[in-house]
MIDOSE-1310 file (N, C-alpha, C; in nm, 2 decimals, decimal comma, always signed):
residues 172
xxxx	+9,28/+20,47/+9,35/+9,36/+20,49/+9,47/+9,41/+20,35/+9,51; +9,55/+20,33/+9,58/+9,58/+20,20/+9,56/+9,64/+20,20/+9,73; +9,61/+20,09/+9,77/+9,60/+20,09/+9,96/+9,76/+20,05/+9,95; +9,81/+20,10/+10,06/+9,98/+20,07/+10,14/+9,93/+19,94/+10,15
xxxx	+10,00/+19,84/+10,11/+9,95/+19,68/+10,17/+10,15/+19,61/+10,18; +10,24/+19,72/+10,18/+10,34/+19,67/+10,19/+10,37/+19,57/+10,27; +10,36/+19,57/+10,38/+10,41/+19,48/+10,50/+10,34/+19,33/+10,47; +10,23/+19,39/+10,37/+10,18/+19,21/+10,36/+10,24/+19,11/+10,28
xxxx	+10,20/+18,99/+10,29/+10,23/+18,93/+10,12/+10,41/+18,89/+10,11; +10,41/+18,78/+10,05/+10,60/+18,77/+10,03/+10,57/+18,74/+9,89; +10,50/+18,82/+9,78/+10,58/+18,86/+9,70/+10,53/+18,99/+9,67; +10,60/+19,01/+9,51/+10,58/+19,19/+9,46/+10,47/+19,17/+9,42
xxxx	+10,37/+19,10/+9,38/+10,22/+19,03/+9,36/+10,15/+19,20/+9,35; +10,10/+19,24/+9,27/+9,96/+19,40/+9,31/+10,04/+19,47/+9,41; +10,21/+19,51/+9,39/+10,24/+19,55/+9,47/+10,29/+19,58/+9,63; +10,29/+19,42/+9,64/+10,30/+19,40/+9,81/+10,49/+19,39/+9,81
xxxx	+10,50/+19,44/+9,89/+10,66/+19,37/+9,94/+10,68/+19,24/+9,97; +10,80/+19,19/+9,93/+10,88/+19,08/+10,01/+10,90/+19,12/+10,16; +10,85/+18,99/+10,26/+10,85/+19,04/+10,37/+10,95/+18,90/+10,42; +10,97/+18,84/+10,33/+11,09/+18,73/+10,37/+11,14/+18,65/+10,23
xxxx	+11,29/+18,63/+10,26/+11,33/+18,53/+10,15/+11,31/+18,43/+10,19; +11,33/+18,33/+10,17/+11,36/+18,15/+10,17/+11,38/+18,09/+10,04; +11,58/+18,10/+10,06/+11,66/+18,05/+9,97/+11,64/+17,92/+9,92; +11,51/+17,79/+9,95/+11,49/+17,72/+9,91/+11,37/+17,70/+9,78
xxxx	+11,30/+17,88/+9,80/+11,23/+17,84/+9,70/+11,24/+17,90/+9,60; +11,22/+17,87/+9,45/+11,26/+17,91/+9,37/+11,15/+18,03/+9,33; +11,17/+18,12/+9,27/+11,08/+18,25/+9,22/+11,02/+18,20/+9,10; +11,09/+18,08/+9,02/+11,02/+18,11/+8,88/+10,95/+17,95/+8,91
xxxx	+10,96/+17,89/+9,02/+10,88/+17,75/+9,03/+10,93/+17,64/+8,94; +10,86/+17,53/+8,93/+10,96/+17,39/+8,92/+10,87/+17,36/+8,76; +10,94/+17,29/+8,74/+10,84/+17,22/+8,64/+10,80/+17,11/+8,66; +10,66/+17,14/+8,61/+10,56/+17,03/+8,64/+10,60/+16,93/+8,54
xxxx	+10,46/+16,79/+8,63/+10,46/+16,75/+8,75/+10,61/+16,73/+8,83; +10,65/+16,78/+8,98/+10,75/+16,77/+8,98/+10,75/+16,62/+9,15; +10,81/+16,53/+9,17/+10,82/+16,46/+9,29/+10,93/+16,44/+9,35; +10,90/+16,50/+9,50/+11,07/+16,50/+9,60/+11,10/+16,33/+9,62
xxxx	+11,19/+16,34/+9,62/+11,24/+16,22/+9,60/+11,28/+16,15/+9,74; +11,25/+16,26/+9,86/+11,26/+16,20/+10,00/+11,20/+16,15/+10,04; +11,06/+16,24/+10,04/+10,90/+16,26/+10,13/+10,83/+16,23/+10,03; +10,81/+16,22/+9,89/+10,72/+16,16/+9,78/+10,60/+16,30/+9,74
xxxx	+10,65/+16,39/+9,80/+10,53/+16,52/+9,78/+10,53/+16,55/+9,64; +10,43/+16,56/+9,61/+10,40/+16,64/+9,47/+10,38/+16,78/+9,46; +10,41/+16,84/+9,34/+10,46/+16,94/+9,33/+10,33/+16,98/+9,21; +10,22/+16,99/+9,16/+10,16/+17,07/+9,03/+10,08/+17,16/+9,07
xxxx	+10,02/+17,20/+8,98/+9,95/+17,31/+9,00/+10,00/+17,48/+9,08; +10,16/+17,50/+9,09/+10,21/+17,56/+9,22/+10,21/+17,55/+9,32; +10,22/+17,41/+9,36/+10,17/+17,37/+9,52/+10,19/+17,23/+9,53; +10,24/+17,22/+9,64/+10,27/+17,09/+9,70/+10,20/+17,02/+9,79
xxxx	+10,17/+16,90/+9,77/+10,03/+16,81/+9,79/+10,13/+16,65/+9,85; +10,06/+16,64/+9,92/+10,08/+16,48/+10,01/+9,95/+16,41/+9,94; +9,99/+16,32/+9,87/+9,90/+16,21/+9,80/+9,96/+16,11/+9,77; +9,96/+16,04/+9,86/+10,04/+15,86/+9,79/+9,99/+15,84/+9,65
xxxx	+9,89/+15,81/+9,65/+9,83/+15,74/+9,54/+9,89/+15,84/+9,40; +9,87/+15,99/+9,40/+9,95/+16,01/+9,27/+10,05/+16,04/+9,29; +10,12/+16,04/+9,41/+10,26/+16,03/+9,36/+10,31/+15,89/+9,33; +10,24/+15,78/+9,33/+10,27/+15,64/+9,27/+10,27/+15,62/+9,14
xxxx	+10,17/+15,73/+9,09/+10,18/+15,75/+8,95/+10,24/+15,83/+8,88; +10,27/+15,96/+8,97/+10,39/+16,06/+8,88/+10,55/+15,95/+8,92; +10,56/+15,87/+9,03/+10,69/+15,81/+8,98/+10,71/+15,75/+8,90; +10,57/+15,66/+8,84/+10,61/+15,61/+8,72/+10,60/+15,68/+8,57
xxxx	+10,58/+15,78/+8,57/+10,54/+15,84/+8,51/+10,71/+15,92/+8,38; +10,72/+15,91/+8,30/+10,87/+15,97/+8,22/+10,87/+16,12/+8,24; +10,75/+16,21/+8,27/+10,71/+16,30/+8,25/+10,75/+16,38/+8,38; +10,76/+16,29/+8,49/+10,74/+16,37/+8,61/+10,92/+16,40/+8,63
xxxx	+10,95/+16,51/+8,72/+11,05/+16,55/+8,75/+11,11/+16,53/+8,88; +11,19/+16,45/+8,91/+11,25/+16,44/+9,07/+11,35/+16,50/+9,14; +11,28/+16,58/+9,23/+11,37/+16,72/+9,28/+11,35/+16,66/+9,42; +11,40/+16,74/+9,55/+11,39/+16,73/+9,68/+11,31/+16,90/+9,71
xxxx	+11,24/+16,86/+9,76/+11,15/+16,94/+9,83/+11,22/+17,07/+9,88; +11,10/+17,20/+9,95/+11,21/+17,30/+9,96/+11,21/+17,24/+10,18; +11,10/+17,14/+10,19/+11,15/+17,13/+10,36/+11,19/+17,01/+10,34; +11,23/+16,94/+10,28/+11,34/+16,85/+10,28/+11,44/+16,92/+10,28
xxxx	+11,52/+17,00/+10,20/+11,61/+17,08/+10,15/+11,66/+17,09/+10,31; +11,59/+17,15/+10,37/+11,59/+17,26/+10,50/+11,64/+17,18/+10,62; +11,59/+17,04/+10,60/+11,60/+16,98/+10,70/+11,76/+16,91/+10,70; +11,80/+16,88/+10,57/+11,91/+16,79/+10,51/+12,03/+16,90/+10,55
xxxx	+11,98/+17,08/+10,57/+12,10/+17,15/+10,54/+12,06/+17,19/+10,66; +11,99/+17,15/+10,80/+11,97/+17,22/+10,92/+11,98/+17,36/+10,93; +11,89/+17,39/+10,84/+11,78/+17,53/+10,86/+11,64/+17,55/+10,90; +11,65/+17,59/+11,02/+11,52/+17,55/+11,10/+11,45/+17,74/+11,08
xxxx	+11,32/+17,72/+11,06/+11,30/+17,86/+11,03/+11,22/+17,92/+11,13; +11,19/+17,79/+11,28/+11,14/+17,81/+11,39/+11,18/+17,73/+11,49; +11,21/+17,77/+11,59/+11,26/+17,70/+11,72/+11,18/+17,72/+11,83; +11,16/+17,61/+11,92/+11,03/+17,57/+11,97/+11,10/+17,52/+12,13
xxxx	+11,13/+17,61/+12,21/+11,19/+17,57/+12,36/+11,06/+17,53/+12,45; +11,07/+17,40/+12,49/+10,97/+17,38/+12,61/+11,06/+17,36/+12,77; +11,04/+17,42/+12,86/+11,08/+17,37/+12,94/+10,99/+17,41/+13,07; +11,10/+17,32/+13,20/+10,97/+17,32/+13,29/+10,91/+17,18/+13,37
xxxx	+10,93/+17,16/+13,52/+10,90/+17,02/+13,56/+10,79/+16,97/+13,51; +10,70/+17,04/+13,47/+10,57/+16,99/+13,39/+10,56/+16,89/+13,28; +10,67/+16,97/+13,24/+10,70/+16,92/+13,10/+10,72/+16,77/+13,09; +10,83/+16,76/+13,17/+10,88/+16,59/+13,17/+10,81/+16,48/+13,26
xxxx	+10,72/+16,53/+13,34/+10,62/+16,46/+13,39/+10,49/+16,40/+13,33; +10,45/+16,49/+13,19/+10,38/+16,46/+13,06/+10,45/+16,47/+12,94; +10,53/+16,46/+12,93/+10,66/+16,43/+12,83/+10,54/+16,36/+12,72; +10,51/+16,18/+12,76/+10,46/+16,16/+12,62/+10,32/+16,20/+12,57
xxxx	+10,26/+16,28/+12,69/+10,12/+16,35/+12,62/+10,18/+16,44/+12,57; +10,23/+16,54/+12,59/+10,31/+16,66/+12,52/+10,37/+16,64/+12,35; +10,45/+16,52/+12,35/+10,47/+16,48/+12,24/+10,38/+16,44/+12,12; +10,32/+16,37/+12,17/+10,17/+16,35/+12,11/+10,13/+16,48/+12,06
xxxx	+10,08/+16,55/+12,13/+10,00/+16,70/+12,09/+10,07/+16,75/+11,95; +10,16/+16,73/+11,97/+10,30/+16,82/+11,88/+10,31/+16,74/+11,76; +10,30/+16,59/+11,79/+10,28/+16,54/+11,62/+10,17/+16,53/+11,58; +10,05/+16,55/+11,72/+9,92/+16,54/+11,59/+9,92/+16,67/+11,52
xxxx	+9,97/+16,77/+11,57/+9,94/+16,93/+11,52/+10,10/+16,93/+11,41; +10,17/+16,89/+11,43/+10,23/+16,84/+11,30/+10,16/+16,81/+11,18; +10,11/+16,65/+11,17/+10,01/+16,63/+11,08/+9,94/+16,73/+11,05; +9,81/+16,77/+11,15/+9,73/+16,85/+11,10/+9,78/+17,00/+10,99
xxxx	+9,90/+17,02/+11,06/+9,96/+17,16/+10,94/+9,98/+17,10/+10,85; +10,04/+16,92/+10,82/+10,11/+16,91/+10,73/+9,97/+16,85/+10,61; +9,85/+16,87/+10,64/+9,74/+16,83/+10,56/+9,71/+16,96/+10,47; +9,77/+17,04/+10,48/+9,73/+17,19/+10,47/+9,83/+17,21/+10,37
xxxx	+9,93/+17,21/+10,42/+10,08/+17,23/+10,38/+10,22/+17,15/+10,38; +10,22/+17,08/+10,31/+10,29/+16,95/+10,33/+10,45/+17,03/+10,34; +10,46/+17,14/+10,34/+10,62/+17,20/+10,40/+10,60/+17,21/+10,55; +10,53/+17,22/+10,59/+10,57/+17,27/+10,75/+10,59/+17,10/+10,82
xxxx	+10,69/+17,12/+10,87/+10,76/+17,02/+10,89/+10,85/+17,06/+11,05; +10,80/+16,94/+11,12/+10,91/+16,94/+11,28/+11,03/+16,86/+11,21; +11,13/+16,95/+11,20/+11,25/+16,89/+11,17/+11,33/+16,77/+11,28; +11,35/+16,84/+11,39/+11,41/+16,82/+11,49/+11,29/+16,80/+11,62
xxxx	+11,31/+16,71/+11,71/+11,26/+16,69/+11,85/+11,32/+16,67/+11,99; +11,42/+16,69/+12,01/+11,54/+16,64/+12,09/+11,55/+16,70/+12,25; +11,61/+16,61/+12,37/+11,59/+16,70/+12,49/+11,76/+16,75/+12,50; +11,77/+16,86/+12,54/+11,89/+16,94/+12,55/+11,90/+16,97/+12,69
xxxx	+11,97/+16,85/+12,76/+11,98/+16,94/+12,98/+11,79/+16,90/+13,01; +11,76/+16,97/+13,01/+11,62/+17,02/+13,07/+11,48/+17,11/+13,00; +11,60/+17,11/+12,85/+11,46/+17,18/+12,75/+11,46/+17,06/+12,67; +11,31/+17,11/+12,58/+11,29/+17,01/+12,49/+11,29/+17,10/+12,34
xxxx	+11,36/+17,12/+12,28/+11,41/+17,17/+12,15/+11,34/+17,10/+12,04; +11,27/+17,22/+12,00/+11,23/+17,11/+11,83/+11,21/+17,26/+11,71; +11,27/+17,21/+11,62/+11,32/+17,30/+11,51/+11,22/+17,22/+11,40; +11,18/+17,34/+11,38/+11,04/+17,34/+11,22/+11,10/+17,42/+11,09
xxxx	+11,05/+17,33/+11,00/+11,08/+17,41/+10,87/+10,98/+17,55/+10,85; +10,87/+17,55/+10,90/+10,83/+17,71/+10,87/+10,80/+17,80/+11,00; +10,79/+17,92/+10,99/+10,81/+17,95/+11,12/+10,64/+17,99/+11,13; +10,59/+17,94/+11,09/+10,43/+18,00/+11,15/+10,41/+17,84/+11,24
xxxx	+10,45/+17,75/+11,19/+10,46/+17,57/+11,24/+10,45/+17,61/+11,37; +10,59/+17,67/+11,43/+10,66/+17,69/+11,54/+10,53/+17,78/+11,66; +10,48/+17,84/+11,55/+10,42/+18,01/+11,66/+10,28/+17,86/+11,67; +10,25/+17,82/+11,58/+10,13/+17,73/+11,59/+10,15/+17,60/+11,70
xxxx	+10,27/+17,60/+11,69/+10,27/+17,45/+11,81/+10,30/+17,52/+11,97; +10,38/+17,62/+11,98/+10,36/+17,67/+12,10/+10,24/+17,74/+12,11; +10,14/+17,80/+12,08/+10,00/+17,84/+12,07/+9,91/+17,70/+12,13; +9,94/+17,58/+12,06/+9,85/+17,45/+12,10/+9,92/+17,39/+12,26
xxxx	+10,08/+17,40/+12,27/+10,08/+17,36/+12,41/+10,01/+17,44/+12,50; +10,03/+17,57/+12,46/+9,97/+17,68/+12,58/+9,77/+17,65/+12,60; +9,73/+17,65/+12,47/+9,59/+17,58/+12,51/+9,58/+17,50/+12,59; +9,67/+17,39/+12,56/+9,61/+17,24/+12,60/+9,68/+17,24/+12,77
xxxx	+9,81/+17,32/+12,79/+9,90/+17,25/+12,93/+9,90/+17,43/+13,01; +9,84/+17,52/+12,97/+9,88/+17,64/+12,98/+10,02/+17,71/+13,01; +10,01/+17,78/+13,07/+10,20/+17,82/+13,14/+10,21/+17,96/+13,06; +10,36/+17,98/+13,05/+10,38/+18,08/+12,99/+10,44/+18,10/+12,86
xxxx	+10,42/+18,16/+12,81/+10,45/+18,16/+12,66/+10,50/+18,25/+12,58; +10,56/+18,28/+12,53/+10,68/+18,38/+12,45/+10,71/+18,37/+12,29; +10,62/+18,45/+12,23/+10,65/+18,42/+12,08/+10,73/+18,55/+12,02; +10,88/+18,50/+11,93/+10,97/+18,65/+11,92/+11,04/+18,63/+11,76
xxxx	+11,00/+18,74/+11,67/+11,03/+18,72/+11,55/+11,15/+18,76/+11,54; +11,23/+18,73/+11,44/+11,36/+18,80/+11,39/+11,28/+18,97/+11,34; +11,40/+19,04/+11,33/+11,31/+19,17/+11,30/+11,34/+19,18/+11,13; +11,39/+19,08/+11,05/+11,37/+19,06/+10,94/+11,29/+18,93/+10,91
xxxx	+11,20/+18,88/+11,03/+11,11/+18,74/+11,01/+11,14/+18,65/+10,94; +11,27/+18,60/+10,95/+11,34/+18,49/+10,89/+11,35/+18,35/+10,99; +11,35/+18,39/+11,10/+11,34/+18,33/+11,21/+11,21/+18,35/+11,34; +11,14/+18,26/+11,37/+11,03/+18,27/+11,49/+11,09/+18,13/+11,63
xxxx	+11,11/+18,25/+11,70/+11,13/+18,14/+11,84/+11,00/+18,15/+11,93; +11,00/+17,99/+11,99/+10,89/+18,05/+12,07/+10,93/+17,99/+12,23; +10,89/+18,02/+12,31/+10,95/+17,95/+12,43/+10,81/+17,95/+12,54; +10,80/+17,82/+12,57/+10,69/+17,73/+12,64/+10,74/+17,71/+12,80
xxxx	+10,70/+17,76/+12,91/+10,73/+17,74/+12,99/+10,64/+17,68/+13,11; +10,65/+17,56/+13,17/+10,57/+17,59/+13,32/+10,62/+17,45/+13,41; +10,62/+17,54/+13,53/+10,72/+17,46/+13,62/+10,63/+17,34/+13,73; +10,46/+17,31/+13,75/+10,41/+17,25/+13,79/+10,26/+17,27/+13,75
């Protein structure tokens, strides 16, 4: 007997559905060793790794292959796959604790997953706009302002989850 597990999983993997594309990554994978030639990420095993040290050695390396990443890609062709609104007199009153929070929780995803990536950080009027390359990044960094500063918070998928907005609010 074989369980409905459609909605899970983004690939046809034991049967699961695609529950999102993302035109930057390839279905049949790179050839190894592969290194982005932006960000210096390595690419073996099926997975992308932040390691200075060997990627000092796959660049020297004849063997290794230099491609651009699929969140480099994303970032170079401004495709943000989450958008992250803060606003709110709170906000700009802790402006540089706030910022802080948001790159350490950057790092921390990007120890994990060297794609998720804050593309963008920028103030727009009276919000603070910041566009990530994966959209779980986005639902994860408005989740940590709301821990840390509380307020109100709004997380809203595309109804084909190609996109995650999230919107951070509090006024004192």
């Amino acid at each position: 007997m074989q369980k409905d597990v459609g909605k899970f999983g983004i690939s046809d993997k034991r049967g699961r559905a695609r529950t999102s594309e993302n035109p930057f990554m390839s279905d049949a994978g790179l050839k190894e060793p592969a290194l982005c030639t932006s960000c210096h990420a390595l690419y073996r095993n099926k997975r992308w790794y932040l390691d200075p040290e060997a990627a000092g050695k796959a660049e020297n390396s004849p063997d290794t292959n230099l491609v651009t990443c699929p969140a480099c890609q994303k970032a170079a062709q401004s495709y943000p796959e989450g958008i992250v609104t803060l606003r709110g007199g709170y906000l700009w009153d802790h402006e540089e604790e706030i910022r802080n929070i948001l790159k350490n929780e950057e790092t921390k995803a990007m120890a994990k997953n060297p794609l998720e990536r804050i593309m963008t950080m920028e103030r727009q009027g009276d919000d603070l706009i910041i566009e990530t390359t994966e959209k779980k990044l986005a639902e994860h960094l408005g989740r940590a302002m709301n821990k840390a500063h509380q307020g109100a918070l709004n997380v809203s998928w595309d109804a084909d989850h190609q996109c995650c907005r999230v919107t951070w609010e509090r006024m004192n």
